[in-house]
C-alpha positions in Angstrom: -117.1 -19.0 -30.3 -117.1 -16.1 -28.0 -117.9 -13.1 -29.3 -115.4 -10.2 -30.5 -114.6 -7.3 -28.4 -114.7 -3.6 -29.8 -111.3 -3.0 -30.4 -111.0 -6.4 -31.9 -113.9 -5.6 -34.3 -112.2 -2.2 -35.3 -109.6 -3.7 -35.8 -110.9 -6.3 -38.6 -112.6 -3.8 -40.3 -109.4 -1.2 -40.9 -108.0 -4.6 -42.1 -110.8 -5.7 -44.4 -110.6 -1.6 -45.8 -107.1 -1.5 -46.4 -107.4 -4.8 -48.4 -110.0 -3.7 -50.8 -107.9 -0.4 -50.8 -104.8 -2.1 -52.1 -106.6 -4.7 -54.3 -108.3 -1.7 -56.5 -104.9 0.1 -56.6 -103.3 -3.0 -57.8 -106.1 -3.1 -61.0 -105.6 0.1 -61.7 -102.0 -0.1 -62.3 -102.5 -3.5 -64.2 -104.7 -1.7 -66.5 -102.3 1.3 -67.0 -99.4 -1.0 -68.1 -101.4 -2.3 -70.8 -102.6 0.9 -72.5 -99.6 3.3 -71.7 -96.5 3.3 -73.7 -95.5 -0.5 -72.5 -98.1 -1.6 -74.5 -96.3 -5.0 -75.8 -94.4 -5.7 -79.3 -96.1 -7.4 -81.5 -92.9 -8.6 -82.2 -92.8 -10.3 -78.7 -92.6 -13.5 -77.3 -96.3 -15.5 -76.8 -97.1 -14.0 -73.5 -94.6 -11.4 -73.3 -94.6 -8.3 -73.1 -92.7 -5.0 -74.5 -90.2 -5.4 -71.4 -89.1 -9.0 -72.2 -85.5 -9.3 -73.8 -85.0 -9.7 -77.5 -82.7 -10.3 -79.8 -83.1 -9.8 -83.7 -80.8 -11.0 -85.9 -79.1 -8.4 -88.9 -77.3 -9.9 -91.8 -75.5 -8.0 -94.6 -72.2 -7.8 -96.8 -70.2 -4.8 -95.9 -67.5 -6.2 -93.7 -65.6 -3.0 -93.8 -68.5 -1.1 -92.1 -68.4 -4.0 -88.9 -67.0 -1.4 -86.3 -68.8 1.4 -87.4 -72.3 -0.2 -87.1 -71.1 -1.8 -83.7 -71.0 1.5 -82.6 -74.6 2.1 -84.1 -76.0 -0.8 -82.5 -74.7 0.1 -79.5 -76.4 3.0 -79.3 -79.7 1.8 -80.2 -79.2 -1.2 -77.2 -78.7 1.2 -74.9 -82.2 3.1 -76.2 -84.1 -0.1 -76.8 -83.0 -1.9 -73.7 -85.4 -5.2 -74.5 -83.6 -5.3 -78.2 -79.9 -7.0 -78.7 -78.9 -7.1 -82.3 -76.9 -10.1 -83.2 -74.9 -9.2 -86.5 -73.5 -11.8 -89.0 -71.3 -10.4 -92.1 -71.0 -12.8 -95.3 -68.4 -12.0 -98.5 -70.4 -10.0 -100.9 -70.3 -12.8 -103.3 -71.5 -15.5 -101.0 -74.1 -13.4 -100.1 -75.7 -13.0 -103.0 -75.6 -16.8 -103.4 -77.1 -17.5 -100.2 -78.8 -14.9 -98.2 -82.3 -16.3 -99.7 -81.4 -19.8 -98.2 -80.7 -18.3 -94.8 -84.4 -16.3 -94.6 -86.6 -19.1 -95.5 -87.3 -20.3 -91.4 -87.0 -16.9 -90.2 -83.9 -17.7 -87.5 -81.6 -15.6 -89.5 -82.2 -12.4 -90.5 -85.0 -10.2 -89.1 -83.0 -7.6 -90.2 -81.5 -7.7 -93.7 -79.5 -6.0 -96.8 -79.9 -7.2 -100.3 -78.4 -5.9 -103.5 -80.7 -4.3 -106.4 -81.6 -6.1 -109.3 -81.5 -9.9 -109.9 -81.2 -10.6 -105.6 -83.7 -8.1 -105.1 -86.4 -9.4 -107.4 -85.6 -13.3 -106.3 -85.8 -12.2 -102.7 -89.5 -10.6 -103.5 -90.4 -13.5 -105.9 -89.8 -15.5 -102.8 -91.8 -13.4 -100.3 -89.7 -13.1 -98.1 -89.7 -9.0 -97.9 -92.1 -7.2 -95.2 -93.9 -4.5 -97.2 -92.9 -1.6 -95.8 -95.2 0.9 -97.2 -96.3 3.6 -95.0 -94.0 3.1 -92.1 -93.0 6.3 -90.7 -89.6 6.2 -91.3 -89.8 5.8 -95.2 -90.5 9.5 -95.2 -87.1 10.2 -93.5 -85.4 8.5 -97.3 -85.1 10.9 -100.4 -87.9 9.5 -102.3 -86.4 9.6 -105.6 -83.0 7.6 -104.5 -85.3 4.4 -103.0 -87.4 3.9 -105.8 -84.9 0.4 -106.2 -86.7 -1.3 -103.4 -90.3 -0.6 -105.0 -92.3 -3.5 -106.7 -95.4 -3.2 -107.8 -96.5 0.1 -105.8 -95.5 -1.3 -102.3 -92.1 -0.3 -100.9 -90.0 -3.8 -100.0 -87.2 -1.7 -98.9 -85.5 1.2 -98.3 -81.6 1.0 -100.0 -78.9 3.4 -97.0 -76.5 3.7 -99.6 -75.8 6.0 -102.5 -72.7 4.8 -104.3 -70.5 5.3 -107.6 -69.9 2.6 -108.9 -67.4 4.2 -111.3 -63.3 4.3 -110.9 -61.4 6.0 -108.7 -57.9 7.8 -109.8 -54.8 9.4 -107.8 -54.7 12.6 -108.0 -51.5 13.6 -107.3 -50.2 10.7 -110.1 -52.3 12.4 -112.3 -50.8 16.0 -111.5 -47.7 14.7 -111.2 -47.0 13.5 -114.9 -49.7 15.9 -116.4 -52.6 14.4 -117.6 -56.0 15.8 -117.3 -59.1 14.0 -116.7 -60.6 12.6 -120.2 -63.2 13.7 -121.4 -63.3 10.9 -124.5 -62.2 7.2 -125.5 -59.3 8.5 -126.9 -58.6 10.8 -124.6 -58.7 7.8 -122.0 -56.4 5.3 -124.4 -53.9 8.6 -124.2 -54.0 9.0 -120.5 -53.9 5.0 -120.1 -50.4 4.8 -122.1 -48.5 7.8 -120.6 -49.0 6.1 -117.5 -47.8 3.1 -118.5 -44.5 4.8 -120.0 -43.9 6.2 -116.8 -43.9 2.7 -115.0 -47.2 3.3 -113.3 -50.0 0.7 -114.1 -52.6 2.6 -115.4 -55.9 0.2 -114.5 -55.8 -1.7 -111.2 -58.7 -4.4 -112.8 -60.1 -7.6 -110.4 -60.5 -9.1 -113.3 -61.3 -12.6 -110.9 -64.4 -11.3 -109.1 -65.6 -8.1 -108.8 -64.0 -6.0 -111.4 -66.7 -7.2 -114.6 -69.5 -6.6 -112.9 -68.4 -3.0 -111.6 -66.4 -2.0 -114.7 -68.8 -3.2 -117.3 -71.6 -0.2 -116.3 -69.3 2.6 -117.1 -67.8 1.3 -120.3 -71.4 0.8 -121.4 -73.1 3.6 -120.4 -73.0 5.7 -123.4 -72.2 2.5 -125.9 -75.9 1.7 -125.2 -77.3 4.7 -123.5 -80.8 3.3 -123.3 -81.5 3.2 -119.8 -83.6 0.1 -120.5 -81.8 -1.5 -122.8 -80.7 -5.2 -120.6 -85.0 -4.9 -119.8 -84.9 -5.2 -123.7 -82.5 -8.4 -123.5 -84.5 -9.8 -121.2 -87.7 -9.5 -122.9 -86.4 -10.8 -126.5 -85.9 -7.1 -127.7 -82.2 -6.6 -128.3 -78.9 -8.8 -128.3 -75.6 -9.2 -126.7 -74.5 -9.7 -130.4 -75.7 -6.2 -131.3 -73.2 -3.6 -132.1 -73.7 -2.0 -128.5 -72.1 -4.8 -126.7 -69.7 -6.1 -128.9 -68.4 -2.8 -128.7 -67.8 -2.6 -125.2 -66.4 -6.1 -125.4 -64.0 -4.8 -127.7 -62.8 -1.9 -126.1 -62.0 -4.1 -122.5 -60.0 -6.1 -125.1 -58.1 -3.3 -126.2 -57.4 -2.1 -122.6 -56.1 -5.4 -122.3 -54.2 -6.1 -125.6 -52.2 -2.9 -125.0 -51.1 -3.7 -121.3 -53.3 -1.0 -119.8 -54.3 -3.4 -116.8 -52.3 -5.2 -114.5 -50.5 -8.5 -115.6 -52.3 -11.4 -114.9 -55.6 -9.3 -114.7 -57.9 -12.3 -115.0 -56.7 -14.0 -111.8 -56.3 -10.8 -109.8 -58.9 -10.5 -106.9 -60.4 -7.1 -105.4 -58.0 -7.3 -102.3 -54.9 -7.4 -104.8 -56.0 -4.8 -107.1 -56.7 -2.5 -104.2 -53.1 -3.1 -102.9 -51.7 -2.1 -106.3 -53.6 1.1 -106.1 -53.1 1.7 -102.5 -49.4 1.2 -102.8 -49.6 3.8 -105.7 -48.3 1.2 -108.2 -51.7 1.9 -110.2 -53.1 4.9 -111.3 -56.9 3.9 -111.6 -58.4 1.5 -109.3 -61.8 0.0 -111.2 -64.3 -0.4 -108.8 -66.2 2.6 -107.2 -66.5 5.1 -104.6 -67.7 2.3 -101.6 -63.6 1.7 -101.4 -62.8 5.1 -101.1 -62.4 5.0 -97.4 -60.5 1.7 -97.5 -58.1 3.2 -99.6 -56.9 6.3 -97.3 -57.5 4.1 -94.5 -54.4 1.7 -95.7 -52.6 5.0 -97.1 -53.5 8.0 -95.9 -50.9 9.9 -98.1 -53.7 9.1 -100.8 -55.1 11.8 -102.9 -58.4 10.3 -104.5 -60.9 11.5 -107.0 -63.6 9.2 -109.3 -62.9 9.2 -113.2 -65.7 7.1 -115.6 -64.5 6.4 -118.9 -66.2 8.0 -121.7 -66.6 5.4 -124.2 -66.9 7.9 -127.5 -66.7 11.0 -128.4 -67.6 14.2 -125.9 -70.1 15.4 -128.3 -71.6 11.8 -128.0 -71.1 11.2 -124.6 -74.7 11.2 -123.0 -74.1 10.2 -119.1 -71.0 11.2 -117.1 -71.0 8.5 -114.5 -72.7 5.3 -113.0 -74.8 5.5 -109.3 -76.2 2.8 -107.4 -78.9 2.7 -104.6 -78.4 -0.4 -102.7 -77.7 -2.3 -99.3 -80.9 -1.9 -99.1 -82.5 -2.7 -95.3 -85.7 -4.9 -95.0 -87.7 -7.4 -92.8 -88.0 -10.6 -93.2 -91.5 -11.8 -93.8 -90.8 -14.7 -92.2 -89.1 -12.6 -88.6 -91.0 -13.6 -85.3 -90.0 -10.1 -84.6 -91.0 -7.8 -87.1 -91.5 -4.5 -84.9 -88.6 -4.5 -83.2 -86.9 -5.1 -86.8 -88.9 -2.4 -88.2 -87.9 0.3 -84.8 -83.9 -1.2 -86.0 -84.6 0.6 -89.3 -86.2 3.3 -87.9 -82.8 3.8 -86.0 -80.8 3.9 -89.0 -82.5 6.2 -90.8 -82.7 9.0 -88.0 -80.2 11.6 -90.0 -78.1 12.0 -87.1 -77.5 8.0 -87.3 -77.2 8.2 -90.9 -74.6 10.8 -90.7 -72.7 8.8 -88.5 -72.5 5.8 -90.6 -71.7 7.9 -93.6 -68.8 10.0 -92.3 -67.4 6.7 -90.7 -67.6 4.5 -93.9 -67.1 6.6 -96.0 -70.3 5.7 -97.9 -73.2 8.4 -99.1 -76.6 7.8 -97.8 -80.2 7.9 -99.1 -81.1 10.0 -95.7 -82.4 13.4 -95.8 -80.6 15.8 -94.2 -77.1 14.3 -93.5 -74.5 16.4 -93.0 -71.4 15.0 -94.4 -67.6 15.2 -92.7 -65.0 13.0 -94.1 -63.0 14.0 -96.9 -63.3 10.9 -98.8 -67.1 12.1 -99.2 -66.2 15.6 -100.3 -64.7 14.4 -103.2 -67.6 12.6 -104.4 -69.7 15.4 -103.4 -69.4 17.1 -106.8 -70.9 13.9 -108.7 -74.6 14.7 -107.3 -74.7 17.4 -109.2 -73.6 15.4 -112.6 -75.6 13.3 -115.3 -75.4 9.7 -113.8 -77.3 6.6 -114.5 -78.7 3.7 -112.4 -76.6 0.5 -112.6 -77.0 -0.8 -115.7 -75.8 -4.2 -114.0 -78.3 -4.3 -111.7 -81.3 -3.7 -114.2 -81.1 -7.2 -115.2 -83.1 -9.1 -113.0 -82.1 -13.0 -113.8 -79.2 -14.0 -112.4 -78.3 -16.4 -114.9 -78.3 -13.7 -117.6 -76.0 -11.2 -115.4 -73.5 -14.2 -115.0 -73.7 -14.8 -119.0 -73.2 -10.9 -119.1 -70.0 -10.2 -117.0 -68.9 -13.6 -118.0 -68.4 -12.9 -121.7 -65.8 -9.9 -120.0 -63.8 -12.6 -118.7 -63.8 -14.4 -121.8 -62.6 -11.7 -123.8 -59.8 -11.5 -121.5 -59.0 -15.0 -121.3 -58.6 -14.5 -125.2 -61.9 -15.3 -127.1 -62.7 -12.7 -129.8 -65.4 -10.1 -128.8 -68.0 -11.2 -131.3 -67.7 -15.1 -130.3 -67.8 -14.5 -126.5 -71.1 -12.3 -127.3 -72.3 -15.2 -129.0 -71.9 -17.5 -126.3 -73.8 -14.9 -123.6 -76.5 -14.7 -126.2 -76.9 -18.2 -126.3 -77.8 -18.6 -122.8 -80.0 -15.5 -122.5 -81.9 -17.0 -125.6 -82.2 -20.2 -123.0 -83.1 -18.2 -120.0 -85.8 -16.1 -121.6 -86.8 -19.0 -124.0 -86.1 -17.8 -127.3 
C-alpha cells in the first residue's frame, strides 16, 4: 500500500476528531433526556418513554355532565399531548351494578367515579382502589368534605362533588298561591294540599327508581337523627321495626294516601317526574340539587330553590337538610397507567378546572377556592352555611340491606302497611348480618 500524502493524512485526522466530537455530543444528550423533565411515566409502555402516546380510559355516571367534561378533557390533551382520555358513561343504576366487574383486568377504567357507601366499600373490599394518600393534589380538596373516600387512614379517593340530595321547589308557584317554606310536618301536609287544590301536583316522586333512595334521607333525618344509626342496623344494634322507621314509612304513606304525589307514583321514572316539574305541573321535584341545572336547562322560565321536609316539630327538628360527597375520582389498582391517571386527577382538581365543571353542571365541588357563576349554584349557596347531614343512605355499607331499606318504600306504596313492609326489610337485614 503506498503510503499517504500530507494533505491526505490531515485530512483523516479532522475526520477521526469530528467523529469523536459528535459521538460524545450524542451521549451527552442521551443522558440529559433521561434525567430532565422527560424522565418516562411509570405509567408507560415496556420500553417507552414519557413521549409515547397514551390513552387512559375514564368511566363514570353523570351523563348530563358528557359535554362539559369533553371540554375538560380537551384541555388537558392539548397539555398532556402523550395522554388521550377515552370516556364511557353508564346509567347511574347500572353502574352501580357493574362498574366492579368492568375494573377487575384493568382495560376499563384507569380513571374512575364511584358512589359513597355500599359501592365504595365493595370497590375497596375488592382492591381495586390506588391509595391515594399523599399525592399532591389531595391538598387542593377541602379536607373535611373527602373524608367519604377514607378507609382505614389511607385516602382511596377524593369525591368532586358536593351535592343536596334534598327537593327542590318552584319558587314562583310557591309565591304565586302563598305558601311559605315549612318549617314542620304539618306545616309541609298544609303546603302539600293547597297545592293540590289549586291543580298543581305538589310532589313530582320517581317512585320506580331513584326517588326512595334520594327521598328516604330527608324524611328520616330528624325521625332518627343519630348520625350512626343504619351503622347500628348493620351491627345488630337497632331495627327497621323500631319506631324511627316505621315512622318514616308511615309518613311516605300518608303523602301517598292523600294524593300529594303524582298518580301512578310507583311506576314513574326520574325522567318523567322531572318533566312534571319542568313543565311546572309539580310544585316539588324529589330528588336533589344535581338536577338543578337540567331543570332550567329544559325551562329556563324556572325559578328554583331546595326545600327538605321537616319530619316533626321545629322545636324538634335537629338537621335542616341532607349533603352528599360523592362521584368520587380514583385509580384503578389494576391501571397499566397509574400516573398518567393520577396527573388526569390532578387536572380536575386545579380550582380553575373545578370551577369550570361546576359553573357548567351546575354541580358544587369539593375544590378549594372555586369561584362559582351560575345561578342554579347561587341558590344552593345559602345551604353551606345550614345544619346538614351526610347521606344517611349511603352510611349503609351492604348493598343488600340498602335494597331491603328503600325497598320497603316501595312497598308501602304499592299498599303494604308500614309496620309489615318493615318487617319484611328486617328480615333480610337479620339474614345479611346473621342475626
Amino acid at each position: 500500500m503506498k503510503s499517504l500524502r500530507k494533505p491526505q493524512l490531515a485530512l483523516l485526522a479532522l475526520t477521526i476528531i469530528l467523529s469523536l466530537v459528535l459521538s460524545a455530543c450524542g451521549s451527552n444528550n442521551s443522558a440529559n433526556s433521561n434525567t430532565g423533565g422527560n424522565k418516562p411515566s411509570e405509567g408507560s409502555e415496556e420500553g417507552g418513554n414519557g413521549n409515547k402516546p397514551v390513552t387512559i380510559s375514564f368511566i363514570h355516571w353523570r351523563g348530563e355532565d358528557a359535554a362539559v367534561l369533553d371540554g375538560i378533557i380537551k384541555k388537558f390533551e392539548e397539555k398532556n399531548t402523550n395522554i388521550k382520555v377515552e370516556t364511557q358513561v353508564f346509567p347511574s343504576d347500572q353502574y352501580q351494578s357493574t362498574a366492579q366487574a368492568k375494573l377487575l383486568d384493568g382495560s376499563v377504567g384507569d380513571v374512575f367515579a364511584s358512589f359513597p357507601g355500599a359501592q365504595f366499600e365493595a370497590i375497596a373490599k375488592a382492591g381495586l382502589f390506588t391509595d391515594l394518600t399523599g399525592a399532591s393534589f389531595v391538598a387542593n380538596f377541602t379536607p373535611s368534605l373527602i373524608e367519604s373516600g377514607q378507609k382505614e387512614g389511607k385516602q382511596l379517593a377524593v369525591p368532586y362533588q358536593l351535592v343536596y340530595n334534598i327537593p327542590i321547589y318552584n319558587v314562583k308557584l310557591f309565591e304565586k298561591y302563598g305558601i311559605e317554606v315549612p318549617k314542620d310536618w304539618e306545616g309541609f301536609l298544609a303546603a302539600a294540599e293547597k297545592l293540590k287544590q289549586e291543580g298543581i301536583v305538589p310532589i313530582a316522586f320517581p317512585g320506580a327508581d331513584i326517588g326512595p333512595g334520594q327521598f328516604m334521607n330527608p324524611m328520616v333525618m330528624n325521625n332518627a337523627p343519630d348520625e350512626e344509626v343504619f351503622v347500628k342496623l348493620e351491627a345488630g344494634e337497632t331495627k327497621l321495626t323500631d319506631e324511627w322507621w316505621v315512622k318514616t314509612l308511615s309518613q311516605f304513606k300518608e303523602l301517598n294516601d292523600k294524593g300529594y304525589f303524582q298518580k301512578d307514583a310507583l311506576g314513574t321514572k326520574g325522567d318523567a317526574a322531572g318533566a312534571l316539574f319542568v313543565q311546572e305541573k309539580a310544585a316539588i321535584l324529589a330528588t336533589g340539587s344535581y338536577q338543578l341545572v337540567g331543570n332550567k336547562k329544559n325551562n329556563p322560565e324556572l325559578q328554583q330553590g331546595l326545600l327538605a321536609p321537616i319530619t316533626v316539630s321545629a322545636d324538634q327538628a335537629v338537621f335542616e337538610g341532607i349533603h352528599t360527597t360523592t362521584f368520587m375520582l380514583a385509580v384503578n389498582s389494576k391501571s397499566k397507567h397509574p400516573e398518567e391517571a393520577k396527573k388526569f386527577i390532578e387536572f380536575l382538581s386545579q380550582s380553575d378546572v373545578a370551577g369550570e365543571y361546576a359553573n357548567g353542571t351546575g354541580q358544587n365541588v369539593t375544590v378549594k377556592d372555586v369561584a362559582y357563576t351560575s345561578d342554579e349554584l347561587k341558590a344552593v349557596a345559602e345551604w353551606t352555611a345550614k345544619k346538614t347531614r351526610f347521606q344517611p343512605r349511603f352510611t349503609i355499607k351492604n348493598a343488600e340491606v340498602q335494597k331491603a331499606v328503600t325497598s320497603s318504600i316501595q312497598a308501602v306504596l304499592g299498599g303494604t302497611e308500614p309496620a309489615k313492609a318493615a318487617a319484611d326489610a328486617q328480615a333480610i337485614v337479620n339474614q345479611q348480618i346473621g342475626k
